[in-house]
N, C-alpha and C positions, 0 to 999 in steps of 0.2 A: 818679964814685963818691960824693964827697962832698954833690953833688945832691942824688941817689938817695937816699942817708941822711935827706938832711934833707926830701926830700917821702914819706919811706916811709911816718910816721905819718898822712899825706891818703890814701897810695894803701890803707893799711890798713882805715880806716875809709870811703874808697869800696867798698873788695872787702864789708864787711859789711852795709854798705845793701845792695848788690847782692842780698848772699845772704838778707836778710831778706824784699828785695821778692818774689824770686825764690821764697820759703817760704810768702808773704803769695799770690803769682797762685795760683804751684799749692793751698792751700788753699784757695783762693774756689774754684779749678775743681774739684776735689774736690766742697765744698761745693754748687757746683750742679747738679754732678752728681747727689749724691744725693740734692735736692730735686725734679729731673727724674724721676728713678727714681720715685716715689713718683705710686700711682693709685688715686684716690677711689674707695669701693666703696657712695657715698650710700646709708647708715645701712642696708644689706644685714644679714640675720638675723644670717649670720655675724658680722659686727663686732660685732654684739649681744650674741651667746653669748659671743665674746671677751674684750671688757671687760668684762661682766659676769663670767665667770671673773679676769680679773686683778683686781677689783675685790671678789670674794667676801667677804674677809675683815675688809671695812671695814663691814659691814651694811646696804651702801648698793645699789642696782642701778639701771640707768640704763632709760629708760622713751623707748622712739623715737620714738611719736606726737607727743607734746610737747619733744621732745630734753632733758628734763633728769634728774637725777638723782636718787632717792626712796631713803627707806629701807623696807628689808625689815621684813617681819610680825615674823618672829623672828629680828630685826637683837638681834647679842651686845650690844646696847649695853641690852638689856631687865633683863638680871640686874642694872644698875648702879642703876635709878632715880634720883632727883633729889634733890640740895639743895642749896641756897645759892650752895654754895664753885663750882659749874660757871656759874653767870653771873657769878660774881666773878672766875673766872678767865679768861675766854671770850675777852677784850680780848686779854692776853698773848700768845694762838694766832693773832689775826690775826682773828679772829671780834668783829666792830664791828658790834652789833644792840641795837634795844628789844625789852626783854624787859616781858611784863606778864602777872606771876602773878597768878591768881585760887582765893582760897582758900577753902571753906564744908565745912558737915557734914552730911552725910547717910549716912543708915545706919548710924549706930553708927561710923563713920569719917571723917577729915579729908580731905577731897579737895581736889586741886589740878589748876587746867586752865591750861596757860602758853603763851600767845602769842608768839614769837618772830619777828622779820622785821627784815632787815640784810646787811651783807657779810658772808663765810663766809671767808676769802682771797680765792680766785680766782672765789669765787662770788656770784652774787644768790639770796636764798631765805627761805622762810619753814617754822615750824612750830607745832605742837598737839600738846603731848602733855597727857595724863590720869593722874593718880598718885594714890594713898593712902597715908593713913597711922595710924599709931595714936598717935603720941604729936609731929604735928605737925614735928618736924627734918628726919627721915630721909623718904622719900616711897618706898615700892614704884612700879614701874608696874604700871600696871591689868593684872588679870588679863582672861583671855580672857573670861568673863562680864561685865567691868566696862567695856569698851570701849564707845565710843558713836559714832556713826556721825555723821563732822565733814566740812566742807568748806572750802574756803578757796579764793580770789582775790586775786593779789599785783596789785598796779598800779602801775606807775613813770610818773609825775607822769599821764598821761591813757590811756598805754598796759598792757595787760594782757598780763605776761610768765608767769603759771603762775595755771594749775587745776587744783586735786584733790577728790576726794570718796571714801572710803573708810571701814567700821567698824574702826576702830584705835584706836592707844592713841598712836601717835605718827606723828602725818600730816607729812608732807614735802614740799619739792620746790626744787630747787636749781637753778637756770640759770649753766654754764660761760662764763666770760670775758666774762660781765656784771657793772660794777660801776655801786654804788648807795652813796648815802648813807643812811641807817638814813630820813632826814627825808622822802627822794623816796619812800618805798613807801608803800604805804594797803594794810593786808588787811584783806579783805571775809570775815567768819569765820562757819560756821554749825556749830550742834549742835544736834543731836537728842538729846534727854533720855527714859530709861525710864519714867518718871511725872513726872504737875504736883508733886509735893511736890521733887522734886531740880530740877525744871526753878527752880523759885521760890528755892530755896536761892542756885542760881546767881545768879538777877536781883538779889534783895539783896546777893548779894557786890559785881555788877559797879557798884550803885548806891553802895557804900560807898567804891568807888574812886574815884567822881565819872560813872561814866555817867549818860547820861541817853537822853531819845525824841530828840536828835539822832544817837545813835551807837551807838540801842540801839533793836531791833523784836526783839517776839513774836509767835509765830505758834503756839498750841498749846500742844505741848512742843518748840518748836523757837525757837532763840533765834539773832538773827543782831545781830553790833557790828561796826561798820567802826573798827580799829583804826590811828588816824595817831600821833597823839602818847601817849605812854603817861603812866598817868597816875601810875603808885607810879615811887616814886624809882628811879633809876636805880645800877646797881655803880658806885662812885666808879672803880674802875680803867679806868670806860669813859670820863670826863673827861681821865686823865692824858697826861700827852704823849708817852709810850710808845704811849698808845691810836692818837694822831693820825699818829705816825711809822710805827704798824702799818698804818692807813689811808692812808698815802703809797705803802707797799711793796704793796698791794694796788691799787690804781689802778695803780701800775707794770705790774706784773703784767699786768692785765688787760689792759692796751695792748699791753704785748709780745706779750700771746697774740691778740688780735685782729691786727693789724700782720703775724704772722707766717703767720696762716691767713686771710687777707682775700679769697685766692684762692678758698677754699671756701665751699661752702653749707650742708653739714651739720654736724652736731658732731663724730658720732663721724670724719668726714675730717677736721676740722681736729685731733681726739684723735690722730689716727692720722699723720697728717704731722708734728707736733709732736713723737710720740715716735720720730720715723723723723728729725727733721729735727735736735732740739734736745731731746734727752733728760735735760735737767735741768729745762727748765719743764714735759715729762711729770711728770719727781717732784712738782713743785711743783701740779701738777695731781690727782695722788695723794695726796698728800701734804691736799690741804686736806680731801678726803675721811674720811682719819685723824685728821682733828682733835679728835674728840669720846674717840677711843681713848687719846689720849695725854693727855687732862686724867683720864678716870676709871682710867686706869693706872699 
């Protein structure tokens, strides 16, 4: 008996490995179970409509030809328009980009056309939007007469990861569980301008910034600049090492979500196993989406 006593506190803490291994198999078989369970419906209409429904209220919708994500015509994010404080705050969300606003005046209004391209979180992407203003701070977006008809081509160091070409006010296109450094993209950016006097406005702005005929072609009223390094300064919060620690957790990110769907070939399967499999990097997948919502909110 007095044995017994004195190896009870071994036999104790054997019985609880026991019980943890024992907790630890049957969740992994759980677990693979319902990874097994789970059947690719490669980027089918349906999945389409799907996420595009779960995804509504972010302004964004998902585009299958090119598997990435764009935003809508009359994405809510249009009544917000632009200034400052959203690429000063951009860092803090996990949003690591060059930004290069371009500002001139025509028509009796201050216009701005900003070139975006960088990490997103869990994203690679770029953008163009178009704004006005009257008194230079505050920027409307363009209204629907003001929209001009842009194009753009992202390229990570030789390869070409998104194409778009649309009349809008704010062109998009974002690639899921691709991560980049702001430095590895080049976008190849075009705009079509309504007359030569706006077209010209333009070209002296981009020339005031430091462009030139390396990184600047006309054609008409159509103006194309291959944007690699930007040239006005950058938000200091994109320096700070909060920015870099955000750029760690996004490189994590994206590894996990590659790593986890490595088995698939589409997006929306690996969207779709992800949130069947590990429904917290779904959020996080959601969630980067929301990003824009929660700075102008």
């Amino acid at each position: 008996m007095e044995l017994f006593l004195k190896e009870m506190p071994y036999i104790l803490l054997l019985s609880v490995i026991s019980i943890v291994l024992f907790v630890l198999i049957i969740r992994r078989f759980v677990y693979i179970r319902r990874g097994r369970k789970f059947y690719p419906e490669y980027n089918s209409m349906s999945q389409v409509e799907r996420i595009n429904k779960e995804i509504a209220g972010s302004g964004f919708e998902f585009e299958p030809e090119q598997e990435i994500f764009i935003s809508k015509h009359n994405a809510w994010q249009r009544k917000f328009g632009y200034r400052n404080l959203y690429d000063e705050m951009a860092a803090s969300f996990g949003m690591i980009i060059d930004s290069e606003p371009v500002k001139f005046d025509y028509g009796g209004k201050k216009w701005l056309i900003e070139f975006w391209k960088g990490q997103y979180g869990i994203t690679t992407g770029a953008e163009i939007g178009v704004y006005t203003s009257k008194d230079g701070r505050h920027y409307d977006s363009a209204r629907e007469d003001e929209e001009l008809f842009m194009s753009f081509i992202l390229i990570k160091n030789r390869d070409v990861l998104i194409r778009r070409h649309d009349t809008h006010w704010w062109l998009t296109g974002f690639m899921l569980g691709e991560y980049s450094k702001p430095g590895e993209l080049t976008m190849i950016a075009e705009i079509v301008f309504p007359d030569s006097q706006m077209c010209i406005q333009f070209i002296n702005a981009l020339r005031e910034l430091g462009y030139n005929r390396r990184n600047m072609s006309v054609f008409r009223n159509t103006v194309r600049i291959r944007f690699e390094k930007p040239f006005t300064r950058q938000p200091d919060s994109k320096k700070s090492i909060r920015s870099r620690f955000k750029m760690k957790i996004n490189k994590k990110n994206c590894k996990i979500f590659r790593r986890y769907t490595r088995r698939y070939k589409y997006t929306l399967d690996k969207i779709g196993y992800i949130k069947y499999r590990a429904p917290h990097l779904y959020g996080i997948c959601v969630q980067t989406l929301g990003i824009w919502k929660k700075i102008n909110g």
